[in-house]
N, C-alpha and C positions, 0 to 999 in steps of 0.2 A: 925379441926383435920388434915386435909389430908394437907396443906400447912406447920404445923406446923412439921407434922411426914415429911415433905419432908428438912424445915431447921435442924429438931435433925439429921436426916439420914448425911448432908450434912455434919454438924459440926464434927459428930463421924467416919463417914467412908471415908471423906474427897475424895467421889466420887460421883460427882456432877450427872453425868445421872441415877446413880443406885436410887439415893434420890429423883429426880424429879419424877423418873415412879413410887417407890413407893408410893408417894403421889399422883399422878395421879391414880392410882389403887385403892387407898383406897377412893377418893374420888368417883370414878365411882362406887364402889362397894357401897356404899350408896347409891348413886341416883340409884340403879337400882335396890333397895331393897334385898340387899346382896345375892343376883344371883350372883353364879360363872360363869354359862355360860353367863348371861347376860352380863355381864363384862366385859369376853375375847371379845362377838362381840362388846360392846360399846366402847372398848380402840381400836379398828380398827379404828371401823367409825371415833372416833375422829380426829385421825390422819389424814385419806384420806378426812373428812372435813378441816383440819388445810393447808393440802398442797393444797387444791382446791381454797383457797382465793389469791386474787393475792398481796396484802399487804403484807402476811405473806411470799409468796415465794421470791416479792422483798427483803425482809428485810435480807432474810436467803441469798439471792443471794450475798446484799451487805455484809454480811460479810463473803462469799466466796472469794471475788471481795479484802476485805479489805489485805487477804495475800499477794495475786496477786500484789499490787501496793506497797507492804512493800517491797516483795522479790525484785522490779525488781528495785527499788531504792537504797539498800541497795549490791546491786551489779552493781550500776551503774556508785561508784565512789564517788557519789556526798555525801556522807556520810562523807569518808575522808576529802573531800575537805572543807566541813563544821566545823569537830574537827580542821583543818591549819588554817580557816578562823578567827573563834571566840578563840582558844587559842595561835597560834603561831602569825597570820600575825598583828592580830587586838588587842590581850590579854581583850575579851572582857568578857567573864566567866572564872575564873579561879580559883573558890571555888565550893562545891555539896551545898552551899548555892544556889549559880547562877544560877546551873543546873535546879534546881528544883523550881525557881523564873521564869526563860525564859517557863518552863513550867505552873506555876499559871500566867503569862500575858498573854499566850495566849488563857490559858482558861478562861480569863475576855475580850478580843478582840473578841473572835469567839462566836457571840454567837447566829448562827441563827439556829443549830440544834445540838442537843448533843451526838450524835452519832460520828458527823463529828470534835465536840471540843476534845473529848477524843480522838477521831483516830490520828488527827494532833496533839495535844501537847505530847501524848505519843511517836510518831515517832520522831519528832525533836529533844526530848529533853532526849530519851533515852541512845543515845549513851554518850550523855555529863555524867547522870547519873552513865550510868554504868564504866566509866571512875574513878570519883569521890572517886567509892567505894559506890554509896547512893542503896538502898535498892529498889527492881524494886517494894516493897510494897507500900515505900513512893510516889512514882511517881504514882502507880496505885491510893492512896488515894489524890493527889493533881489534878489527870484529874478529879475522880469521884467528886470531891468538890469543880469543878470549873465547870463542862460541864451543870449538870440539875437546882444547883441553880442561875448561871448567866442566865441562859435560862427563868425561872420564873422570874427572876426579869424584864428583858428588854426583854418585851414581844411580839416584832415586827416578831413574829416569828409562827410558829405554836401552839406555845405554847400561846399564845395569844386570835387566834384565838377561837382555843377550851377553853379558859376561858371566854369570850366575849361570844362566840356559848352559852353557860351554863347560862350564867346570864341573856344572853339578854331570851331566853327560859323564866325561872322565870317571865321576867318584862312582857312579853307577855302573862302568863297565869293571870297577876294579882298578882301576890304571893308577890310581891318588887315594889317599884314603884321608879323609877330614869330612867337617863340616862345610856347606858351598860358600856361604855365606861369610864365613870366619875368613874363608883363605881367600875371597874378593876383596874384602874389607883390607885385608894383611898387602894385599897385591897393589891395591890401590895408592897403599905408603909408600909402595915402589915407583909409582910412574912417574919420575925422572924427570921425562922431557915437558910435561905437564907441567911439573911444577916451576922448570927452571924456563921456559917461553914465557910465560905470566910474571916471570921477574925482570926477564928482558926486557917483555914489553913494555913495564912500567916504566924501566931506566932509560932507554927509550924515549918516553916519554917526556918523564921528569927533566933530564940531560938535554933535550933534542939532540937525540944521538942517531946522525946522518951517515952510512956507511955505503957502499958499493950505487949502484944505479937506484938508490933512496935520495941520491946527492940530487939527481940531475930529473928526479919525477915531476909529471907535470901538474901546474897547480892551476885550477882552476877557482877563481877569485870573484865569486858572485856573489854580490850584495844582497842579500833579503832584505826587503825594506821593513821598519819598524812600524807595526797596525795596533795602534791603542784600542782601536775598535775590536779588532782580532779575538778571537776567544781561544784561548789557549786551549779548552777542553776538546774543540773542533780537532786540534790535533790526540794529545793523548787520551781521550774516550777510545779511539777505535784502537788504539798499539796496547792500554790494559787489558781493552774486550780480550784482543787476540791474545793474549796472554793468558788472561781467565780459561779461554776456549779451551786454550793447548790441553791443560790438565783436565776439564769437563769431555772431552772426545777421548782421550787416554784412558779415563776412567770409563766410559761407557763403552769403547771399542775391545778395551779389557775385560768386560763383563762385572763391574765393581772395582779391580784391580788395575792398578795407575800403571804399574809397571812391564803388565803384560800386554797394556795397550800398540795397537799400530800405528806407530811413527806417521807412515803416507797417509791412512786415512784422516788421522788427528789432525795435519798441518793444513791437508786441503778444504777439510771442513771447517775447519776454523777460519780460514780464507774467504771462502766462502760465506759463511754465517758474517765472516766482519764487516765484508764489503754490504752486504744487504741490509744489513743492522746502520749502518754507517751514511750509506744511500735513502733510507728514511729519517737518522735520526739528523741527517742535514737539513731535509724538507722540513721535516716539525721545527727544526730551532731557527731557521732561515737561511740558510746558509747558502745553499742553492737548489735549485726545485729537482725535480726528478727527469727533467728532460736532459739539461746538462749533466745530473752527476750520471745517468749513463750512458751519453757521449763523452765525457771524459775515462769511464769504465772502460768502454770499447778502445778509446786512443791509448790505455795504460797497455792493457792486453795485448795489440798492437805492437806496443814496443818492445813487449815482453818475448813477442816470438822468436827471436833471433836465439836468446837465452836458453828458452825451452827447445831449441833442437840442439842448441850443444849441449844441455843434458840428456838428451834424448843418445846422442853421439854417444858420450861420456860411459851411460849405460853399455852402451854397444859395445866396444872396447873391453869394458869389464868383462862382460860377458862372454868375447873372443879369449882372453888371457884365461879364465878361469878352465875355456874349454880345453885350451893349451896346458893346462896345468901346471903353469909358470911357478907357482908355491910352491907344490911338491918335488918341481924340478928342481927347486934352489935350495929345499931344505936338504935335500938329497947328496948334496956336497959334503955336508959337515957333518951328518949323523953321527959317524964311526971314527972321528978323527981328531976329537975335540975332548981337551982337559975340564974338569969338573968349573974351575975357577974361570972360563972364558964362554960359558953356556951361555949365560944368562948378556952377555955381552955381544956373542954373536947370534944370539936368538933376534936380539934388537934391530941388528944391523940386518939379518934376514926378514924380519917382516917390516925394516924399512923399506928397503928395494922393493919386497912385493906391493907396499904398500902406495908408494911411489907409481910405480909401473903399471899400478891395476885402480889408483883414484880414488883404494875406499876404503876406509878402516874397519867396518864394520866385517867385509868379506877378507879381510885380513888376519883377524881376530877369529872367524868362522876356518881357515884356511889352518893357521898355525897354534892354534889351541889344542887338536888334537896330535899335531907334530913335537912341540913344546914338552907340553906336560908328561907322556910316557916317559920322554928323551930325561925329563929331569927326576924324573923319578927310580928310572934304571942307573942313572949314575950317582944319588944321591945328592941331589944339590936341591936347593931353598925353592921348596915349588913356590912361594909367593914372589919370589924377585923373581922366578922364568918369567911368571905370569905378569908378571910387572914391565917383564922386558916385553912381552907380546903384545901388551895396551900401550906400552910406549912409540916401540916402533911402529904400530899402528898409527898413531895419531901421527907420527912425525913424517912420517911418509908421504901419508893423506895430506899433511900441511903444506910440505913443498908440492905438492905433483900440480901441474896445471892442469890437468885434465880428472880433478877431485871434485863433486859437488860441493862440496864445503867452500874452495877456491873460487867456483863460478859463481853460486848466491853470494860471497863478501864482498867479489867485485862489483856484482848488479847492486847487491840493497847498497855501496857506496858511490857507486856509479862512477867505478872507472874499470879503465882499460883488463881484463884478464889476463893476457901474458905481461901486461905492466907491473900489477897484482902481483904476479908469481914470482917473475922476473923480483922485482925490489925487496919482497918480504924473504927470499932466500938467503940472504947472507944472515939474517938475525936467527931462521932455525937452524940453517948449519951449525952456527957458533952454537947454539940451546942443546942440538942433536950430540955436540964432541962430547960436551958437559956431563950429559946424559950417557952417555958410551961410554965417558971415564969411571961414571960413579957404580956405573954396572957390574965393572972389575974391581974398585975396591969395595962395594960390599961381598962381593962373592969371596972376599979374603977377610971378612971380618969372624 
């Protein structure tokens, strides 16, 4: 209930912090045996445990950080010089087809953390966008449907790891017997909904194909003016750096190894390191002195806060439903009662809702990996398609749920509305989610 009362809240009052807390309330007020006072002090604690972890204050930092390097770009020139570069000097977009194309390849190029795909493709490719006349909806649904399922798919990433970390656990207790490696690789052929949102998006694309509350989203129609003077590198020097970074902090946070690296620490130092790198290399090339870019630093950060406590919320939430044990609640329906041929189908649709419901694929995956794999293993079914089902409905979950990090940063790096976000990119994963749910049952027949 309390995730659920936190999406109606979200949908109907189209006011994202009021919906989170009250879902967060409602679920402490259950674990705490509907204690009012109990309540008011467990929603403290919560919080001043929430801020005490260091993951979660990077995370909240980098998307403090993520203003900060929008504003001082987007005043740097290099903006302009970019609309002269690709429409006047080069004519290399010159349709909101194009716009929003340059933004689905680089959210299939970038794909080593999905926080950093949606930040860059929504920054480069916005001002084209909104040029266009295309819809800052469209663009938020083309980061979101390109950043978490290319990430699953080409898993050399963090995302990787922690599915590797999960399976190899299983073959270690005995529960699966293979290689980790083999049967991620094998599972990754499975992920369905991955593959078939990336197709959507494109046709989508290519089509302008306009469906449910995508018809009526609002456009925001702002001219970048054309700077011959402009230096294009003003803009992309600091979105490579960050890119460079991602992997240099992976690898070092990892200890040499890219894949055991920390996601949080990587994103916010990287953030950090670009805005600072970026804040001088403006002063030396002229761009603007050091007084401005951090009064423009300061005003990004600023407008970043609003952002940073709905993921602050977001967290919160996850962390009520986990303690509710909403996963284990739901897998617990179908354990004993399910034909071998519909496992791998309702495994999907079980760690959609969870994943839905709780915002996070990651803790999705952490949740029903050790549910999954025994279950398909006692009844003899295709351990890489359960598993395939598990990273599916993972990411499809996480894709619709407005209350997913993945959801709030494609809204912010596009800079539109969040439950408009949500709201408009829904009907294109449900349609990707059926697709994915059919194919589930006929491979399990193949």
């Amino acid at each position: 209930m309390p995730p659920l009362l936190a999406i109606f809240l979200a949908l109907y009052t189209r006011n994202v912090l009021i919906s989170l807390f009250g879902g967060i309330v409602l679920g402490l007020f259950v674990l705490n045996d509907f204690s009012i006072i109990t309540t008011i002090g467990a929603t403290f604690s919560l919080f001043i445990t929430l801020l005490s972890q260091a993951w979660i204050l990077k995370t909240l930092g980098f998307a403090l950080l993520v203003g900060s390097i929008i504003m001082l770009i987007e005043n740097s020139g290099g903006i302009g010089g970019f609309i002269h570069f690709v429409q006047k000097k080069h004519s290399i977009i010159k349709s909101a087809r194009g716009s929003l194309l340059l933004a689905y390849g680089i959210g299939i190029v970038i794909f080593v953390e999905s926080s950093i795909t949606s930040l860059v493709a929504g920054t480069v490719s916005r001002p084209l966008t909104d040029h266009f006349g295309v819809s800052r909806a469209k663009l938020a649904f083309v980061c979101d449907s390109t950043s978490a399922p290319v990430c699953s798919l080409i898993a050399v990433n963090g995302w990787g790891a922690l599915l590797l970390g999960l399976i190899s656990t299983q073959i270690l207790a005995g529960v699966i017997v293979g290689n980790g490696i083999d049967i991620l690789i094998s599972s990754i052929a499975y992920n369905f909904y991955a593959m078939v949102i990336l197709i959507v998006t494109f046709l989508m694309i290519w089509f302008n194909i306009e469906i449910g509350p995508m018809k009526n989203a609002t456009i925001v129609q702002e001219h970048y003016k054309h700077n011959k003077s402009g230096k294009i590198g003003h803009m992309f020097y600091p979105l490579f750096l960050m890119i460079v970074l991602v992997f240099v902090f992976l690898t070092i946070t990892g200890n040499g190894d890219m894949l055991k690296g920390s996601g949080s620490s990587s994103i916010f130092y990287t953030m950090l390191s670009t805005t600072l790198i970026t804040i001088f290399y403006y002063k030396i090339d002229g761009a603007m002195g050091l007084k401005k870019s951090l009064h423009l630093s300061y005003i990004g950060i600023k407008k970043m806060i609003p952002i940073a406590t709905i993921l602050l919320f977001a967290f919160a939430i996850g962390e009520v439903t986990s303690e509710l044990k909403t996963g284990a609640y739901l897998a617990s329906f179908v354990s004993h009662i399910l034909s071998v041929h519909f496992l791998a189908f309702v495994i999907f649709i079980l760690a959609s809702i969870i994943s839905f419901s709780t915002g996070t694929s990651w803790g999705t995956f952490s949740i029903m990996t050790p549910i999954a794999l025994p279950m398909a293993a006692a009844m003899g079914a295709d351990i890489p398609l359960v598993m395939g089902a598990v990273i599916s409905g993972g990411v499809f979950g996480d894709h619709c749920s407005p209350i997913s990090d993945t959801t709030i940063i494609s809204a912010m790096a596009s800079e539109c509305d969040i439950i408009e976000h949500a709201k408009t990119q829904l009907p294109y994963a449900l349609i990707s989610g059926v697709i994915a749910a059919v194919l589930f049952v006929l491979f399990a027949y193949k």
